[in-house]
C-alpha positions, 0 to 999 in steps of 0.5 A: 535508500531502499524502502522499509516497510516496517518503519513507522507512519508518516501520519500520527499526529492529531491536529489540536484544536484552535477554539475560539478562532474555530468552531468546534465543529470545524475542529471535530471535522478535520480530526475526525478526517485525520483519525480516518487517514493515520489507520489507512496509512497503518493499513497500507503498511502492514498489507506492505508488510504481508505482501512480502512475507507472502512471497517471501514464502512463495520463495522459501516453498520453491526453493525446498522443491528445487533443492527436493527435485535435485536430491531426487535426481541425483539418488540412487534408486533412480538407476534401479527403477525406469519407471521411478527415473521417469516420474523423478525426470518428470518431477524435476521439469515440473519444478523447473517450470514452477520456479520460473512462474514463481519469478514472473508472479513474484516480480508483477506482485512487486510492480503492481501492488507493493510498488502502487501501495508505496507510492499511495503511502509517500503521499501521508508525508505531504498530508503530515506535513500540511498538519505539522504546519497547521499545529505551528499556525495553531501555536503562533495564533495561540500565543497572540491570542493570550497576548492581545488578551492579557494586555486588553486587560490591563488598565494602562491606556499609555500610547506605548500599551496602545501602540503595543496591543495594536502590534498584537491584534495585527498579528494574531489577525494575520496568524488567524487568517493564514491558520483558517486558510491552512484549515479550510483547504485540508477540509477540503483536500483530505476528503478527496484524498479519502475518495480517491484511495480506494479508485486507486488501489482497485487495480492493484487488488484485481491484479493481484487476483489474477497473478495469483489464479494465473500462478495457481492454476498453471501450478495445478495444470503442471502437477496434474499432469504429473500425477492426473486425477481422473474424473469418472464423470468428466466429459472427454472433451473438457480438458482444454488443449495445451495452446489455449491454457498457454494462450489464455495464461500469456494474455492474462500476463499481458492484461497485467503487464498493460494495467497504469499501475505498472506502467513506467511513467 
């Protein structure tokens, strides 16, 4: 099954509180914990969701070049004029070349930022899981709770009431005991998931950075030749030589292409 960005969170339960077992408190401190947590997973969903719009568009805007830089050479006027032929011929490998870079940055957008922000979301499936448990927990101690409360109330001292209240109170012990100890881990747990998140989504966020100014900027480099502006105050020696940018570029690619994230493992 392909994954689909659009579908809802994994995290959008609150947890119930679970007084008198619990402080209040210890019940302030784990919602206010999972309130943090349901509006990153909604934050990572939709920087999924704009993500793929964003290339999406990338494409959409280099096909219409592509489909342009063919009309052009394959018009008429290209067999009147050498000077318009050779700007259209110039046009068309510029295109060329942009479409493949969009392919390449396209592709490590993919691997280094939607593929890592994925898997960071998939992790609120087992955190809304630990919660969904902790409501049952809350559940079943309730219910022993109100019955060890009810039959503490009655005046029946029969052995079988005896008997009974006792079953009660050994169960609500146990479900009190298992519903603290679900409780203090994801105190525990949820802040370090929350540490934790912006270490790991820091190099999806530098990486996106440099395919984007590798992308931009071989994009400019391409059409500037095409069409070169000249600077009156640009020093002669300030262009750098063809080998260096492909150089520079390469390695750029190569930093992106080593980064953890992408890495298969």
């Amino acid at each position: 099954m392909t994954w689909n960005p659009l579908k809802k969170n994994h995290l959008t339960l609150r947890p119930s509180p679970a007084q008198p077992l619990l402080s209040h408190a210890e019940d302030r401190e784990l919602d206010v914990g999972v309130q943090r947590l349901i509006y990153i997973e909604d934050t990572i969903r939709k920087l999924t969701k704009e993500m793929k719009k964003y290339l999406e568009a990338i494409v959409n805007l280099d096909r219409a070049d592509q489909r342009l830089s063919m009309n052009l050479t394959t018009c008429g006027l290209t067999h009147i004029s050498d000077e318009f032929r050779r700007i259209v011929e110039e046009y068309h490998s510029i295109t060329t070349e942009v479409g493949k870079t969009v392919q390449v940055m396209a592709a490590l957008c993919h691997k280094t930022f939607i593929e890592p922000l994925k898997k960071l979301r998939d992790e609120f499936a087992l955190i809304a899981a630990a919660i969904a448990k902790r409501e049952e927990l809350v559940t079943t101690w309730k219910c022993s709770y109100n019955r060890v409360k009810k039959l503490q109330e009655k005046k029946d001292r029969t052995a079988s009431h005896i008997a009974k209240l006792e079953r009660e109170r050994r169960a609500e012990e146990a479900a009190a005991k298992e519903l603290k100890t679900i409780h203090a881990q994801l105190l525990l747990e949820l802040p370090m998931f929350l540490d934790k998140r912006l270490e790991y989504i820091k190099p999806s966020v530098h990486a996106l950075i440099t395919i984007q100014l590798d992308y931009y900027g071989s994009t400019t480099r391409l059409f500037t030749h095409l069409m070169p502006v000249h600077d009156p105050f640009e020093s002669p020696n300030a262009a750098v030589p063809e080998e260096e940018y492909q150089q520079i570029v390469n390695n750029q690619i190569g930093r992106i292409r080593g980064l953890t994230i992408v890495k298969d493992h």
